[in-house]
C-alpha positions in Angstrom: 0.0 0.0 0.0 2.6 2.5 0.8 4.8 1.9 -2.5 1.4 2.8 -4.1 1.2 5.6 -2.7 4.8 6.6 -3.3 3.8 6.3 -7.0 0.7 8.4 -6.8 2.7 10.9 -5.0 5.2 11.3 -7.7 2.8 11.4 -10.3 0.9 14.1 -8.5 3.7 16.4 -7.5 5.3 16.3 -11.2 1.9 17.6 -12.2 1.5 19.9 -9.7 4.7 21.4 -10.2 3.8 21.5 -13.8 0.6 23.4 -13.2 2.6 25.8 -10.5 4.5 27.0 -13.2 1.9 27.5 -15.7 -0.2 29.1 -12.9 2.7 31.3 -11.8 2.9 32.3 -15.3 -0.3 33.3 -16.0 -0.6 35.4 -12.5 2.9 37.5 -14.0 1.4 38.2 -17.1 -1.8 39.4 -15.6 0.1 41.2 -13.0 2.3 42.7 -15.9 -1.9 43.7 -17.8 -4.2 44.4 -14.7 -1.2 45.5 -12.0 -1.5 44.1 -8.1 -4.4 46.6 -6.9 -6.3 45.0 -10.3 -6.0 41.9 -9.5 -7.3 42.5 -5.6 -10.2 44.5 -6.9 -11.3 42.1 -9.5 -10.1 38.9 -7.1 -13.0 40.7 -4.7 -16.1 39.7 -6.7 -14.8 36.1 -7.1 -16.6 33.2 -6.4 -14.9 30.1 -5.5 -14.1 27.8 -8.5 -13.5 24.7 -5.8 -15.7 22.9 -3.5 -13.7 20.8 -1.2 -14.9 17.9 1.3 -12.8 16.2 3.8 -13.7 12.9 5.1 -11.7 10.6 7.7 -10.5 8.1 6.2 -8.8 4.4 7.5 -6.4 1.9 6.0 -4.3 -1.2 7.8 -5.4 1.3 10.9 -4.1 4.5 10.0 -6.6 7.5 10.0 -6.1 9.9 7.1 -8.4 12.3 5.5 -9.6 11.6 2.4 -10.2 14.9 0.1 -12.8 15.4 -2.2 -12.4 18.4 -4.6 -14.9 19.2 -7.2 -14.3 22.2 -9.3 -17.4 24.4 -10.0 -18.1 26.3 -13.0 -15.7 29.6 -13.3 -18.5 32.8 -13.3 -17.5 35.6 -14.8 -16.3 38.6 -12.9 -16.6 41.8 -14.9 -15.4 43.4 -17.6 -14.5 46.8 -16.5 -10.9 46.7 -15.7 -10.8 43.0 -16.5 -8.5 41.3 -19.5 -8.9 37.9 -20.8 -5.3 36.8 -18.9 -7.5 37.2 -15.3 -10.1 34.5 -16.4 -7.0 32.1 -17.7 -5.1 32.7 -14.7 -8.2 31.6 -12.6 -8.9 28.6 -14.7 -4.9 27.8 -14.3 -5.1 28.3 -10.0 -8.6 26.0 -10.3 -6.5 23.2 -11.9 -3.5 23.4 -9.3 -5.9 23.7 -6.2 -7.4 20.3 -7.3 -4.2 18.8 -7.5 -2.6 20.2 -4.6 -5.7 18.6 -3.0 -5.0 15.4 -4.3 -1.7 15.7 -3.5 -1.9 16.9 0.3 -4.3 13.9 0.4 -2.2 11.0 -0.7 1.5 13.0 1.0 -0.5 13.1 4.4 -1.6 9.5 4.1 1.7 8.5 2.9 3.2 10.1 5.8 1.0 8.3 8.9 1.5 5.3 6.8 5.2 5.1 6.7 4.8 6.6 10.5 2.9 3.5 11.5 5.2 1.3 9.3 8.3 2.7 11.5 6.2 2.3 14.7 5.6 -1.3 13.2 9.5 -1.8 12.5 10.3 -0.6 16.0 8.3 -3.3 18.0 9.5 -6.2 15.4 13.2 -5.3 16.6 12.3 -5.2 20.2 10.4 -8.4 19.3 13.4 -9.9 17.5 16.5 -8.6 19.3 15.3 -8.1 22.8 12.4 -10.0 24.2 12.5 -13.4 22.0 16.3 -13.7 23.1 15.3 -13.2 26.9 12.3 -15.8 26.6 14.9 -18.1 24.7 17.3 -17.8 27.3 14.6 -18.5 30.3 13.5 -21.3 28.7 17.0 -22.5 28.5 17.2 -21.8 31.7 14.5 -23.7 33.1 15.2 -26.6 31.0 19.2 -27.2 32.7 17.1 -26.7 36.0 14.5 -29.5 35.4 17.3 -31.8 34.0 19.2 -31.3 36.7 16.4 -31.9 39.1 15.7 -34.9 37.1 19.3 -36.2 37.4 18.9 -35.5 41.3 16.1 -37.5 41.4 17.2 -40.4 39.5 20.3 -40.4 41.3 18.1 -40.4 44.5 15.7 -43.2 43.7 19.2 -45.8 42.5 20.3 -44.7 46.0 16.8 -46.1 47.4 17.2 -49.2 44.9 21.0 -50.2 46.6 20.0 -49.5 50.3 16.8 -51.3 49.8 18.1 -54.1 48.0 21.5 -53.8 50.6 18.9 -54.3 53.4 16.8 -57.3 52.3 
């Protein structure tokens, strides 16, 4: 599950740095055509272009959220003191929110699942190189104790055998 993960992630953040650049790009040249108090002004009439749900979400006992992002249709703004780069540069940032979504998504669930798969590691070692050797060697233990109380014994009951078959 994790090494799928690790493949979905790199897919995602090679196209989400892809569509940071183009984004980026876009937002200079409409900087460079509306300037920054342009941008604010027109950015204040905006509706949002991205409805986003998050659900909890569980795998092999890991809790993640699980992110739902549904782009909505872009509305147009206004034309006064609007170009054509402002509704391109919106429809290039609605692209890159739904896959930085995605992408915060599967790195967060990657994360608590490579957490848990340390946590996981951990108690195998302890398992491995602590406790199982201490069992091994109290059951080594106990087993030279009972063969040695065994030998006792056996040397006990010949002992018995000669003075009882001394006496009769």
């Amino acid at each position: 599950l994790v090494y799928e993960r690790i493949g979905e992630y790199r897919r995602l953040r090679a196209a989400s740095e892809k569509a940071l650049e183009a984004a980026y790009r876009c937002l200079s040249i409409t900087h460079m055509r509306m300037g920054s108090r342009g941008i604010h002004q027109a950015a204040l009439g905006a509706e949002p272009v991205l409805r986003v749900d998050i659900l909890p979400r569980r795998s092999l006992g890991v809790e993640y959220p699980s992110v739902a992002a549904e782009r909505l249709p872009l509305k147009p703004v206004g034309l006064l003191g609007t170009d054509a780069s402002f509704d391109n540069t919106r429809e290039h940032l609605a692209e890159l929110a739904m896959l930085l979504a995605q992408l915060g998504e599967v790195e967060i669930a990657l994360h608590r699942l490579m957490e848990e798969q340390r946590k996981a590691q951990k108690r195998v070692n302890a398992l491995k190189y602590n406790i199982i050797p201490r069992y091994r060697r109290t059951i080594h233990f106990i087993q030279s104790a009972l063969e040695e109380e065994e030998r006792n014994t056996l040397f006990q009951v010949k002992l018995l055998r000669q003075k009882a078959t001394g006496e009769a």
